[in-house]
C-alpha positions in Angstrom: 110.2 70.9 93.0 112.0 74.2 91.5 113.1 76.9 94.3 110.3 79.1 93.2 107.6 76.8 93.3 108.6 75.6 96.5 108.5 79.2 97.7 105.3 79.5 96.0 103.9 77.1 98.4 105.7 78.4 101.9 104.0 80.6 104.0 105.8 83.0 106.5 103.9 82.5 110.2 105.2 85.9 112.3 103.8 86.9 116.1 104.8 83.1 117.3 104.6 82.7 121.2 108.0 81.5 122.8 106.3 78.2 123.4 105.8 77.6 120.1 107.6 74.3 118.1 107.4 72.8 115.0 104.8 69.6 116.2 102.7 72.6 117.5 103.0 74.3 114.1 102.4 71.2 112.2 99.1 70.1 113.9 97.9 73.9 113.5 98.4 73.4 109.5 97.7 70.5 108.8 93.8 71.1 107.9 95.2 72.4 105.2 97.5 70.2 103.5 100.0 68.1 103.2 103.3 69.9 104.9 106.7 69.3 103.1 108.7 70.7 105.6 108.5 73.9 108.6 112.0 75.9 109.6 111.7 77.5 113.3 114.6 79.7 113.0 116.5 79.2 115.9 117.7 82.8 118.3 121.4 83.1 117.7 121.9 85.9 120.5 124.1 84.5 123.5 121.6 86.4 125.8 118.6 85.1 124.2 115.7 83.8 126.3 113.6 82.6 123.8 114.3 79.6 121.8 113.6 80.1 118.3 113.0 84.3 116.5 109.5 84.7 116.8 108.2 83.6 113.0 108.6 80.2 110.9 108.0 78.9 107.5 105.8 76.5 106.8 106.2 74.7 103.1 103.4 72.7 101.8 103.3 70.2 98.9 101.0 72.4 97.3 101.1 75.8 96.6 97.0 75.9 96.0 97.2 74.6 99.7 99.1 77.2 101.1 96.7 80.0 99.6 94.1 77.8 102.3 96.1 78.0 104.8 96.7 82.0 104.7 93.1 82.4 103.8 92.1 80.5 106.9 95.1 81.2 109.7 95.8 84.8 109.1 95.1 87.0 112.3 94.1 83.8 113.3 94.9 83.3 117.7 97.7 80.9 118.2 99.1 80.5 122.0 97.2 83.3 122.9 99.1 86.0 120.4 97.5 87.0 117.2 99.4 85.3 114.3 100.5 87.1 110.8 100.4 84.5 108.0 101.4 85.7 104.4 103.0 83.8 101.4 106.6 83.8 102.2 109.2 85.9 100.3 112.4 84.2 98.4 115.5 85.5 100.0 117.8 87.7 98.3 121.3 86.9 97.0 123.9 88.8 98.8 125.3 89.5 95.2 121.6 91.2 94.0 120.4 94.5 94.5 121.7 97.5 96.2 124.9 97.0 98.9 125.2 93.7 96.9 128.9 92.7 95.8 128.4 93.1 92.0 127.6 96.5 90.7 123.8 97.5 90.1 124.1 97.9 86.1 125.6 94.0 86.0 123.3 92.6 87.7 120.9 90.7 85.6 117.5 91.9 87.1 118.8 95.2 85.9 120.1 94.5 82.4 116.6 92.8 82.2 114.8 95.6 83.0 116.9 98.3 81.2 118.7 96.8 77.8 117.7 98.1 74.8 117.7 96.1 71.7 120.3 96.5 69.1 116.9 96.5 67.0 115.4 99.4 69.0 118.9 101.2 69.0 119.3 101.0 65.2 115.6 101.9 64.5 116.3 105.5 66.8 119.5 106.4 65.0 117.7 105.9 61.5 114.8 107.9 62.6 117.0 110.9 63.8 118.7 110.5 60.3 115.6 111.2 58.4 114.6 113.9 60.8 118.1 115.5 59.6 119.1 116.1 63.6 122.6 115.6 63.6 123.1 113.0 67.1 123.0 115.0 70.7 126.3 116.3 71.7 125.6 115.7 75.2 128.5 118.0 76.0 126.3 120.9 74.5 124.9 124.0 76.4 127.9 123.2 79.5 130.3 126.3 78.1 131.5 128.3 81.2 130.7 126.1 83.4 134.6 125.4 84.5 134.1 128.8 85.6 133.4 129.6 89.5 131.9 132.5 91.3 128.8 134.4 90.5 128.0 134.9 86.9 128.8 138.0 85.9 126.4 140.5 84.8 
């Protein structure tokens, strides 16, 4: 199964009772499918009294399955808390998006989003050429700027 169809069939379970495992998790979502595979994260914090964060993930073999299961489990009672149960988000790359390591405009969710076709770049040029509009000078209309102070009068 590809990464994003198995996150097509994970749901995120959030508002999880301390008490809480994964057998407890399984037999709650079961009804609903066959279950690949559920990640408790565990607390990391030295001081930490519970024994897992609070939320889990819950993959199923099908994503039609999963749909079900947030259909039927959302705001749902589950150890006497009230349970949030949405599809479950793909991580993101530490190298992607903002505060990633690779700048914003080489990123390839970028470039996908704002290239412009040689085609589309050629077609504008021609189109200012008939027009007879010499290209922008984007340096235009910035005389005395270099100059500080209040403008004289």
């Amino acid at each position: 199964m590809t990464d994003t169809a198995r996150w097509k069939a994970t749901v995120y379970v959030g508002g999880l009772a301390s008490m809480v495992n994964p057998a407890n998790l399984h037999d709650a979502f079961i009804p609903f499918g066959e279950i690949a595979d559920i990640s408790l994260p565990k607390n990391d914090k030295a001081d930490a009294t519970e024994l897992h964060r609070g939320f889990a993930y819950v993959e199923y073999e099908d994503a039609e399955d999963a749909k079900e299961a947030i259909d039927n489990m959302d705001q749902a009672e589950f150890f006497g808390r009230v349970i949030k149960v949405s599809a479950a988000k793909a991580p993101k790359s530490a190298e992607e998006g903002l505060g990633g390591k690779t700048a914003v405009w080489a990123q390839e969710g970028w470039l996908a989003e704002h290239a412009v076709s040689d085609e589309d770049r050629l077609a504008t040029e021609a189109a200012r050429s008939r027009a007879g509009e010499p290209p922008e000078d984007p340096m235009q209309g910035l005389e005395g700027l270099d100059v500080a102070g209040p403008k004289p009068q």
